[in-house]
N, C-alpha and C positions, 0 to 999 in steps of 0.2 A: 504494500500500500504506500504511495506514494507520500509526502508530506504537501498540506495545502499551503494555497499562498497567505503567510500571516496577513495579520489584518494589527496586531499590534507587534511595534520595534522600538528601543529605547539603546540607547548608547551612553553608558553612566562611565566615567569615569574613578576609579578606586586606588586612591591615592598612596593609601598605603595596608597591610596586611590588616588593620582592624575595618578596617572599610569593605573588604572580602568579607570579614566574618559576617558585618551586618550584613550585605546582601543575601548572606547566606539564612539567616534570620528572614528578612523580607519575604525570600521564596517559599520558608517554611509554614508562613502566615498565609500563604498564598494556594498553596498546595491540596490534595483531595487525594483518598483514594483511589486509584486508577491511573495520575496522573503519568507522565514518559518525562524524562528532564533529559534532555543532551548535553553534554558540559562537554565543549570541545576546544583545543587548543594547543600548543606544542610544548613537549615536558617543559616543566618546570614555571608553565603560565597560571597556573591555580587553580584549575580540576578540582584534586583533592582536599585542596584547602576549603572551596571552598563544598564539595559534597559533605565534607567532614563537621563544616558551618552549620548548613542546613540540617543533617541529622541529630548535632547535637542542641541546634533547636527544637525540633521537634521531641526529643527525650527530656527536655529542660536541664540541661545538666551536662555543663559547659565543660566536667573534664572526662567525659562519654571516652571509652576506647575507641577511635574509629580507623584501623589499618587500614590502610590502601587492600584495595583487591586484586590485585599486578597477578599475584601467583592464584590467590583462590577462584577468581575471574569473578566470584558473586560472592558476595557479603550479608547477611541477610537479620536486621534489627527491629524486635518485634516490644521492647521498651519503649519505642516511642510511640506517642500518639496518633500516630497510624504509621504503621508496619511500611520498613523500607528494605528493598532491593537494590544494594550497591554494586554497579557490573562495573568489570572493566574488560576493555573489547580488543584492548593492545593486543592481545597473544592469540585474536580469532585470525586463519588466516581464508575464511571464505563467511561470507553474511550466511549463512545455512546453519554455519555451526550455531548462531544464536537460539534455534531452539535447543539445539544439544545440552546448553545450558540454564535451560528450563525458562528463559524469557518468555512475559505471559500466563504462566503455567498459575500465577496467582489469581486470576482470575480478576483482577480490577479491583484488589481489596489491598492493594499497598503500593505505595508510589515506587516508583523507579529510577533511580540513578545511574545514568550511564553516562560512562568516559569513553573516549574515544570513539562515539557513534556511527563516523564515517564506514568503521569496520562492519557497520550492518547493511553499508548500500540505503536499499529504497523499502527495507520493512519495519523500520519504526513506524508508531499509527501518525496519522496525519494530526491529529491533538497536542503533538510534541511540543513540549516549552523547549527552545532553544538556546542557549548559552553560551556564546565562543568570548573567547579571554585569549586576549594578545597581550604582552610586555609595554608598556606605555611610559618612559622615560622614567623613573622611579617607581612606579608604581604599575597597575594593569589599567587595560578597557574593556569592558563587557558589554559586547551584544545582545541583548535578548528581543528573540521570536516568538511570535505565539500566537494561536490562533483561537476563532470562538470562544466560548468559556470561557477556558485556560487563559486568553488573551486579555479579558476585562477582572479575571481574577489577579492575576499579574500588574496588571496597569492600579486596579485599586489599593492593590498592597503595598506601592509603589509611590503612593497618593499622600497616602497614611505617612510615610519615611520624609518625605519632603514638609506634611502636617508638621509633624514633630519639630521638621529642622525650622520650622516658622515658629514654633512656640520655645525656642531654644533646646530644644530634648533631641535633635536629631541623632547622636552616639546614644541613645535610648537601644538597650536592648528589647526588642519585643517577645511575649510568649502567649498563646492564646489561654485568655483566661473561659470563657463561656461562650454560648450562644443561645437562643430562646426557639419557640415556635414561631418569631418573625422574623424580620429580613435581617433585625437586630445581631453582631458578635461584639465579643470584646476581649481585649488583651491589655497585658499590663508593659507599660513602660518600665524600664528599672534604668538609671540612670545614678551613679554612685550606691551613697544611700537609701536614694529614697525611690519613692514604686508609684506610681501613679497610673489611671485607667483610661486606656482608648476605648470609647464608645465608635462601633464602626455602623453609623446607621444610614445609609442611602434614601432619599426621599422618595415613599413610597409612590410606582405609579399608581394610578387612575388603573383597576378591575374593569371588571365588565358591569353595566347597570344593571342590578338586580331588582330595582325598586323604584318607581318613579323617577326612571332617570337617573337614580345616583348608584354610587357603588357603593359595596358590604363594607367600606372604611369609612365613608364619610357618613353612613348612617348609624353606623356603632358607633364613631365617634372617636374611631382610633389615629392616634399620631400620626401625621403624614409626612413628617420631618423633626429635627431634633428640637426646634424653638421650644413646645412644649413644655418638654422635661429641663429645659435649660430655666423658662418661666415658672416651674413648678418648686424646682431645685431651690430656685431663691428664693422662694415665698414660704417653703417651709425652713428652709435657713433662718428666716426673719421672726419668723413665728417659734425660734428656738427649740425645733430639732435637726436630728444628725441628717441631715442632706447632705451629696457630694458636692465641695466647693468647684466650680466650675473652672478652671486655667487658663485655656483656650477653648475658641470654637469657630467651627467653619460652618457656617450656615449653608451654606452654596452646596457642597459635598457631602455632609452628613456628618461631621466629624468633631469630636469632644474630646479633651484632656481634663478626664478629673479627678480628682480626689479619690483615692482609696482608701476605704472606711473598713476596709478587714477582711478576716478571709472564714471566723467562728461562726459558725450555723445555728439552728434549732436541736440536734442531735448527740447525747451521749456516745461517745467511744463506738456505745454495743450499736450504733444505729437507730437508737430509740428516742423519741420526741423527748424534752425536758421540760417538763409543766411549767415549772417556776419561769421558763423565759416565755412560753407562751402567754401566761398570764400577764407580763412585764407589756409585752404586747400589746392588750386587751389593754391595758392600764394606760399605755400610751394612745389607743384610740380613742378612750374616755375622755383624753386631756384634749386630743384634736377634735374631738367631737361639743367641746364646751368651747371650742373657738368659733371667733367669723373669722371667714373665708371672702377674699373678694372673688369675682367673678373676670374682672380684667387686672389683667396683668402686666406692668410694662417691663420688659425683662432686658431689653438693651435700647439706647437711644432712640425715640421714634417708633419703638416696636411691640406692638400688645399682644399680649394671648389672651381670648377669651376662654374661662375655664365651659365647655360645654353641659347641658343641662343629660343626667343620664334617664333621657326622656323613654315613654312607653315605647316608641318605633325603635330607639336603641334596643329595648328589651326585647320587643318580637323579633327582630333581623336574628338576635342572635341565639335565640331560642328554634329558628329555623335549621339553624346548622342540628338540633338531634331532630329533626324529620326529615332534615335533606340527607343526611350522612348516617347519623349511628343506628338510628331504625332501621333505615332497611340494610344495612349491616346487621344486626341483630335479629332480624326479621325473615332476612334472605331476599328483600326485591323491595322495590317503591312504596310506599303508602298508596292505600285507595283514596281519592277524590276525598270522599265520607268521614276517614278517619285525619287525612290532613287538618278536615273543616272541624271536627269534634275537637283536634288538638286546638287550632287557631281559637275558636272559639272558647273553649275550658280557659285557658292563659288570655281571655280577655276579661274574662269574669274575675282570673284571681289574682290580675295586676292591680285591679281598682283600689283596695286599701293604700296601695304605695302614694296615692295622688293624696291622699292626709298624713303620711308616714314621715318623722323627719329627718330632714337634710343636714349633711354638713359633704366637707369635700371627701370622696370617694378616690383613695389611692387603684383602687379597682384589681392588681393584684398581691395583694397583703396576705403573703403566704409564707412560709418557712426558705424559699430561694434566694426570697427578695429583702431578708430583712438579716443584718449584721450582727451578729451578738459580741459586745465590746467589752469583755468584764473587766477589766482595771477602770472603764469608766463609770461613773455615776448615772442615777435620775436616766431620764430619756435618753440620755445619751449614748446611754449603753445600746441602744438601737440604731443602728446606720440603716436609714431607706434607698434603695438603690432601684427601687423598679416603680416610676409612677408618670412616667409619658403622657398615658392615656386616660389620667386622673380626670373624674368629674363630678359635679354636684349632684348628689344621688342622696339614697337612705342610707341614714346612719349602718344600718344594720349588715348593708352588705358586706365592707372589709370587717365585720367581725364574725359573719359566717365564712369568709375566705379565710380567715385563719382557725377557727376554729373547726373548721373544714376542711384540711391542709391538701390539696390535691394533690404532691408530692411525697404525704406521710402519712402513715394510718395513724389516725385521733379515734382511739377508740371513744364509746359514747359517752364514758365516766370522765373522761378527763374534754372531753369537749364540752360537757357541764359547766367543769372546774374552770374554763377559760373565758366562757357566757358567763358568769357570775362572776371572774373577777370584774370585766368590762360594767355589770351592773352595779357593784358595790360602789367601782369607783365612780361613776354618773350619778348614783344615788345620796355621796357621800357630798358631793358640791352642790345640788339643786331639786327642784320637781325633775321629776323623769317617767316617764309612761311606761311603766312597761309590759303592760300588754300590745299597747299599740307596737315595742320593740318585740314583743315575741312574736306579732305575726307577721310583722317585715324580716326577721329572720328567716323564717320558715321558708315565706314567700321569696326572699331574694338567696337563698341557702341554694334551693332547686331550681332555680332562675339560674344563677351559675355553673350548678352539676350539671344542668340539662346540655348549656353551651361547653360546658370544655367534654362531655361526652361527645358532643359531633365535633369538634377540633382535635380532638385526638384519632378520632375514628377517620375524618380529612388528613390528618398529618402522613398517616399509614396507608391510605387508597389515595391520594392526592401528591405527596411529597416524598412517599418511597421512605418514610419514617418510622421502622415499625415499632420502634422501643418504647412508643407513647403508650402502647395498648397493654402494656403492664399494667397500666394504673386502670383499667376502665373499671374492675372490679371494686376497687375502694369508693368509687366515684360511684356505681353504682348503688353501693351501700349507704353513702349520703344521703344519696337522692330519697332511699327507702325510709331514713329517719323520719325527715325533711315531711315527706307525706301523708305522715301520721297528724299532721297538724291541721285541724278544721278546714282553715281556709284555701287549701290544697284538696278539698274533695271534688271539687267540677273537673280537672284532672287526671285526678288518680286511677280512674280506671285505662285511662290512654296509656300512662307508665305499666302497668301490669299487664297490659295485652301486648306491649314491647317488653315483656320479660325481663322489664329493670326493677321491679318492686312483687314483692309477692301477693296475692291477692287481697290476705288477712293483715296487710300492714296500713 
């Protein structure tokens, strides 16, 4: 198979041996499964320095063994975070022998490093990232090729490196820290001491219209670029919690430097929720829940964010995704006409309390990923929030059925008691506080939630080739069945049981 004609080319110069390693760094941010990398050029021009770069980016762990593969011809490194194949092609003496040595044979589940490429002719796949390194007066120059994909994955990691050197961090080493179910990743800068986070967010396009006209983002009400959470950040900064301090930011590109608030979770050693921080949690909703909240935002010179209203249509759109996706997953094929209209119709009946239900600002997902546990700090502090983009003014009740609902950790039912009741004591211990009107916004917006990240998950795996989501449907399931035991949840209830997410008698 021939190689096609790139569509992206970059000529960076690399002044000296540390400026290899970051590239090497660069491409590892850049990289997937499957990918082919050619590193081509005449001994002693930095091939291996800089495969060597990249691998031990990818493993984190800068003093990685990595020999040349001169003698063994394939090297093969399954510590790093995705599995790599280091070839070297010097000692092929016809492109055939390359299957002999099992090029391929992975099956698209580990990237590929090869030296000396030329020794394969014309069967490397045409996806090939390409990299030749001449000797350039003290230092080298590197070409790089690349196509589709590969090409714009390349070009934005590349984005990212130049980001940095605008906000002064360019000798930043990179390593991928996360990525979510959006278009959202992130990595941390390390630069001396100190460790700081690239938000790598691309402004989302424009879907297809699903809904008068609009698409499933503008009607949920989701982030379509980073301004958002930049506006968000600072407002909950001001209002004195742990928000990340912002650094830099590129509006234009999608691109944030900020603050890293930690790396401590919700979880003991053994993998098991820690009440006492979930509760801290709750206690901190309480406190945000007894504040005003503006609705505009001015977050840099001249520039507002309105925080949006998390209105009924927001709730139907996303309630659509468990009858467009995890039902008839569940199910084996479409909904009838009949039972669509019976669902649509049930969730119009048991939205209506939410419209006297009250409000304050809705982080929206307040769950155990997004929330930092800081123990040498104090008070709230001890919480770093790190996930609220798509923040909006809704019912109280929902970010406390999101964490006391953890979609990422089993809450069993005693200890999700324990987390709703710290969140009451503290509301109740500063003012009036309803709480019935909270118990049945919980309920209501509990299954409201389960319902939508049932079909996001159930989409991630039929939609996005992600299948690891559908571990959780089970717990999620089990929510859902709590959730329905509660009055205002019966014009529904039988719709969830004939989808097999609730038992009959619950």
């Amino acid at each position: 198979m021939r190689t096609a004609v790139p569509e992206f080319s970059k000529t960076l110069q690399l002044g000296d041996e540390a400026a290899t390693v970051l590239l090497g760094g660069d491409l590892a941010a850049a990289v997937k499964p499957g990918d082919v990398i050619a590193l081509s050029g005449d001994l002693g021009a930095g091939k291996t320095t800089l495969a060597r770069a990249l691998i031990r980016a990818l493993a984190d762990d800068g003093d990685l063994e990595v020999p040349s593969p001169t003698f063994t011809l394939v090297q093969a490194y399954d510590e790093t975070r995705i599995s790599v194949l280091h070839y070297d092609l010097y000692r092929l003496d016809n492109p055939e022998e390359l299957w002999e040595i099992g090029f391929g044979e992975e099956g698209g589940s580990a990237v590929a490093l090869v030296e000396w490429p030329e020794k394969a002719g014309d069967l490397l796949p045409a996806g090939t990232i390409h990299v030749a390194l001449t000797h350039s007066g003290d230092g080298r120059e590197a070409v790089i090729r690349a196509s589709g994909d590969a090409g714009a994955r390349v070009a934005r990691s590349l984005a990212i490196r130049a980001f940095l050197e605008s906000a002064g961090w360019g000798a930043a080493d990179r390593r991928f820290l996360t990525g979510d179910a959006s278009t959202r990743a992130y990595e941390t800068a390390r630069l001396g001491a100190g460790t700081r986070v690239v938000m790598n967010a691309p402004a989302m396009p424009d879907g297809p219209p699903v809904r008068d006209g609009k698409p499933y983002s503008r009607i949920a009400h989701l982030a379509e670029d980073v301004a958002p959470f930049v506006a968000i950040s600072g407002e909950l900064r001001r209002q004195g919690f742990a928000a990340p301090e912002i650094f830099s930011a590129d509006f234009a590109q999608g691109l944030l430097l900020i603050e890293h608030l930690g790396a401590a979770g919700f979880l003991a050693d053994d993998g098991t929720p820690v009440a006492g921080r979930y509760c801290a949690a709750a206690e901190l909703l309480a406190a945000m829940h007894a504040r005003a909240w503006p609705t505009s935002i001015e977050f840099a010179p001249g520039r507002i964010h309105r925080v949006p209203a998390y209105d009924r249509e927001a709730m139907s759109i996303e309630l659509d995704l468990l009858a467009s996706w995890y039902a008839p997953h569940a199910m084996g094929g479409p909904l009838s006409a009949a039972l669509k209209a019976a669902f649509a119709g049930g969730w119009s009946t048991v939205l209506d309390p939410l419209a006297s239900a009250e409000t304050s600002l809705v982080l929206r997902d307040f769950h155990s990923p997004n929330i930092i546990w800081r123990e040498e700090r104090e008070g709230f502090d001890r919480l770093g929030l790190i996930d609220f983009q798509d923040a909006v003014i809704g019912p109280c009740a929902y970010d406390v059925a999101s964490l006391a609902q953890d979609a990422r950790v089993t809450i069993s039912p005693g200890m999700e008691a324990q987390i709703v009741s710290a969140y009451v004591a503290a509301r109740e211990r500063v003012g009036l506080f309803d709480r019935a009107g909270f118990e049945t916004a919980y309920a209501i917006t509990a299954t409201q939630r389960n319902s939508k990240i049932l079909g996001i998950f159930v989409r991630l795996n039929e939609r996005d080739g992600k299948p690891a989501y559908l571990r959780h449907l089970p717990r999620i399931r089990d929510y859902v069945a709590r959730s329905l035991a509660h009055p205002a949840l019966e014009p529904v209830r039988e719709f969830y049981h004939i989808a097999g997410i609730a038992a009959a008698d619950r």
